[in-house]
C-alpha positions, 0 to 999 in steps of 0.5 A: 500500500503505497502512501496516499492509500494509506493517507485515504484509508486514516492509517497513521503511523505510532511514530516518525523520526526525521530531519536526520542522518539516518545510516541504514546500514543496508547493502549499499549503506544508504542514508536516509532522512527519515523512518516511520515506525507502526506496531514496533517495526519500520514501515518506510524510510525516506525523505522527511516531508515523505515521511511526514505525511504519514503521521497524524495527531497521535503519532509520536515526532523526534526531530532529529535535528540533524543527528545521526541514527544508526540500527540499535547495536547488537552485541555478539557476545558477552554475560549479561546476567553474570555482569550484573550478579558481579556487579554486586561483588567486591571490586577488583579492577585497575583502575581504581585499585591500583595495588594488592593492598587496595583490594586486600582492604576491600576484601578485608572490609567485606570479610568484617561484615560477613559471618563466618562460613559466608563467601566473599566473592570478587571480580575482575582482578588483572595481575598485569595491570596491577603494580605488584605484577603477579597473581594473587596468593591463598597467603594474601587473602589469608591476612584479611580473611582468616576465617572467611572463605574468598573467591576472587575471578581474575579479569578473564573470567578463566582464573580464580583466586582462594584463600586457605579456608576455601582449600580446606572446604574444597579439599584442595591439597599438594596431594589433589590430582591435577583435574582434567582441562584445568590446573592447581597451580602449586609452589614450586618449591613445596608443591602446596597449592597457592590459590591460583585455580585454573579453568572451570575444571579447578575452579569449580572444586571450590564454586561447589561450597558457594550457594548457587546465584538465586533467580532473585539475584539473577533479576535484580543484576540484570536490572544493573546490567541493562541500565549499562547496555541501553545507555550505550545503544545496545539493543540485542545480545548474545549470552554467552553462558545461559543456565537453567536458573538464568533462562527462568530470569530471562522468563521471569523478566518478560513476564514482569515486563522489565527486560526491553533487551532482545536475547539470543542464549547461549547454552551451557552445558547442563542446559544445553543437554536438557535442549537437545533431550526434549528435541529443542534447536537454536532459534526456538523462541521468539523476537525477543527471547530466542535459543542461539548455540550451544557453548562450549570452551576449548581453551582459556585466555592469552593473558592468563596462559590458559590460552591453548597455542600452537608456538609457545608463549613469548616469556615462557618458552617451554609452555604452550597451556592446554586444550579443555577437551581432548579431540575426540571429546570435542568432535562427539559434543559438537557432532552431537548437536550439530545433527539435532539443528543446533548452531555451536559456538566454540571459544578459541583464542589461541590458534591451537585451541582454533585448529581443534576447534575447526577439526571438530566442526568439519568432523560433524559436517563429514559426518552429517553434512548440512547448510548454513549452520553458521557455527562459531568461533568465540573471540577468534583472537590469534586466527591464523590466515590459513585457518581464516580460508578454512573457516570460509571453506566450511562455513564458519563464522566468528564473533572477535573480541576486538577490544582486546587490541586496546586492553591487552595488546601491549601486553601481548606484544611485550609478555605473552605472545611478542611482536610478530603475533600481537600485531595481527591479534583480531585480524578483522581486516583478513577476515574482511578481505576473505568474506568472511562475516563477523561481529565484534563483541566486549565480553562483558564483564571482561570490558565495558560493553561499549559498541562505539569504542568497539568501532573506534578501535576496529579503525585505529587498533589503539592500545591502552599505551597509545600504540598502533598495533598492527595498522594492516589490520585496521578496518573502515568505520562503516565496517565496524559499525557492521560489525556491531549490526547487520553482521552480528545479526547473521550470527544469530540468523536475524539478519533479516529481522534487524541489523538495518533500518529497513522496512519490515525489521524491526524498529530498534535504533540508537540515536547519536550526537555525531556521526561516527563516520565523518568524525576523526577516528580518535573521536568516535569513542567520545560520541554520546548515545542521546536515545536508544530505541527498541520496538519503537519505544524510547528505551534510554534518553540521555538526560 
């Protein structure tokens, strides 16, 4: 029905955005000036006095006054629920703590409120930022916690801290096993576990003794965490690790109307074997709550020597770290849900971790053969360009954790992996030049989710030190925001729901202060989210 039939028939559009510098992000990023919204979706986009004409007394008007409007943000992987649990943790950041002293005292504090038997639990340690360079110790803790068992998550979320009461509970000793995918770090003098506990295979010896995170406190974190994602444009998300209890506080969140995200779900595990039993597949759900992949971990991080690589690390010649799962392990869980139609998502950060991991998805594709399953490759950090052509080759896509540039890669450059390896980390630009589709993502809480400042290093590669690394591998502006929309939409098969403002997706959009294209790069972090829109409804408005 074209414009004057529907001016003929009263039908009045909910509401028109105009006089603006609509980016649609479309096929050949056209720009608009205007979009006309009904019932939560794009009716047409166009010219604003065209635009106009379809709105009548009730219709709401944003004049836009010439500021830039972009397609909401979608980001493709991060722990929503989890980040908004933590957030209520002790604090263990650089900044603000600058120091082991600095956290000792948090902890300490919290320890002199707590009874005894109750856990403290911390979040986000980097034993690289800090000034006392090293881990923390069970002897650190022990000063301000004798009694009072401690967890402390290094910043990457694949390392854990205890003190010597959570040893005892967790009945962790020099005599303890190593388990299986994970290690007990010990001293290497006594052989006495230190308190450093790697991957979930040992850090969940001691999570066991911690109370399970209550649906209560899941809701009231995900209240936290929204407020942060809504107010930098995020519309949609990929949670990377969704539970039992926190797919019943994504229920309960819409039930009680408090959740305006859209939410593709991760499973982990226990959930993911429940899916697959009662016959479930990725994309069961609806617009705002869908089934995504199956999650599944097959190593851990570069800046916790955890990520598993194919050449040792730069400082510490002798260690290559260690895969999760044996291949074959891998190969019958990835098969195993491949043939009941569910997409996998796989985290790789080193490039041996990533060879195992391509293995496996072309051993279920050998094997039951199948179109467009779109499997993924989680962070994708030190992908190789060979291993970039067979991701191609067998239909693989990835979600780069780009911000690691910024965050870590001066680290990477001078500690972990050296020069010649840093300065290709997230290759976003080889990846572009093959085809292959991606999206970028901040982890969250491993980094502020902040799409704008993903853009903005995907087109500089600035670290946190104020070095270039690797400038081949810097993208354009406009791919970057592609990163953030319509490619992070085809990782979850939306791409044709959103991910671009065109008629029919629906009517998710972040409104900015400039535009990020025609900006100087170094400025695109400093652009300021005005409004965020999801369904056509104003989500955020900065005040």
């Amino acid at each position: 029905m074209d414009i004057a039939n529907r001016l003929c028939k009263g039908f009045w559009v909910d509401i028109v955005l105009f006089n603006g510098n609509v980016m649609t992000v479309d096929s050949e990023n056209t720009v608009v000036e205007a979009i006309a919204v009904k019932d939560g979706r794009i009716l047409a986009v166009g010219k604003t006095d065209a635009i106009k004409q379809l709105a009548g007394k009730a219709t709401k008007k944003i004049d836009l006054e010439g500021r830039t409007v972009l397609p909401g943000f979608i980001e493709s992987h991060n722990h929503f629920l989890n980040y908004g649990v933590a957030m209520s943790r002790v604090q263990c950041r650089t900044p603000p703590n600058r120091k082991i002293s600095d956290i000792l005292a948090r902890i300490k504090e919290q320890a002199e409120q707590m009874s005894i038997g109750e856990w403290i639990q911390g979040a986000g340690y980097d034993d690289t930022l800090i000034d006392d360079k090293r881990h923390l110790s069970r002897w650190d803790l022990d000063k301000v916690s004798p009694e009072t068992p401690v967890l402390i998550y290094h910043v990457s979320g694949h390392i854990a801290y205890v003190n010597s009461v959570a040893l005892k509970l967790a009945g962790i000793t020099k005599n303890t096993p190593q388990p299986k995918g994970g290690r007990i770090v010990v001293d290497p003098n006594t052989g006495e576990p230190t308190g450093v506990l790697e991957e979930n295979a040992a850090i969940k010896m001691a999570t066991t003794f911690i109370s399970p995170t209550s649906l209560d406190d899941y809701v009231k974190g995900s209240k936290r965490a929204c407020n942060e994602f809504i107010k930098v444009g995020v519309t949609s998300i990929h949670d990377a690790g969704v539970s039992s209890i926190s797919l019943q506080a994504y229920q309960k969140l819409i039930d009680n109307g408090e959740l305006p995200l859209r939410v593709y779900m991760m499973a982990r595990s226990k959930l993911h074997d429940a899916l697959i039993g009662i016959g479930l597949r990725t994309g069961f759900g609806n617009e705002q709550l869908k089934i995504g992949p199956i999650k599944i971990v097959q190593d851990g991080s570069i800046q916790g020597y955890t990520g598993a690589l194919s050449k040792p690390y730069y400082r510490k010649p002798k260690w290559r770290a260690y895969l999760i799962h044996n291949q074959e392990e891998l190969n019958q869980k990835v098969l195993a849900a491949h043939k009941a139609g569910f997409q996998v998502a796989i985290h790789g950060n080193g490039d041996w971790g990533i060879d195992s991991i391509l293995d496996a998805y072309e051993y279920a594709l050998i094997k039951h053969p199948r179109k467009d399953h779109r499997h993924r490759i989680e962070h994708c950090q030190m992908v190789r360009d060979d291993q970039l052509d067979r991701m191609i080759k067998l239909g693989v896509v990835a979600s780069f954790f780009n911000t690691h540039v910024y965050y870590w890669g001066d680290r990477h450059r001078d500690i972990f992996i050296g020069p010649a390896r840093a300065r290709r980390i997230s290759p976003l630009k080889s990846a572009l030049r093959r085809g292959l589709r991606f999206g970028g993502h901040s982890d969250c809480g491993v980094t502020p989710v902040s799409p704008l400042f993903n853009i903005y290093i995907a087109a500089t590669r600035i670290t946190r030190d104020g070095k270039i690394l690797g400038p081949e591998q810097r993208i354009s502006v406009i791919d970057g925001i592609r990163a953030m929309t319509i490619d992070a939409a085809y990782l979850a098969f939306e791409e044709d729901i959103k991910g671009s403002i065109e008629p029919g997706k629906l009517a998710d959009f972040v409104i900015l202060s400039e535009d990020p294209t025609t900006v100087a790069p170094d400025k695109i972090k400093d652009i300021q989210v005005e409004m965020t829109l999801i369904g056509g409804k104003i989500v955020y408005q900065r005040a």
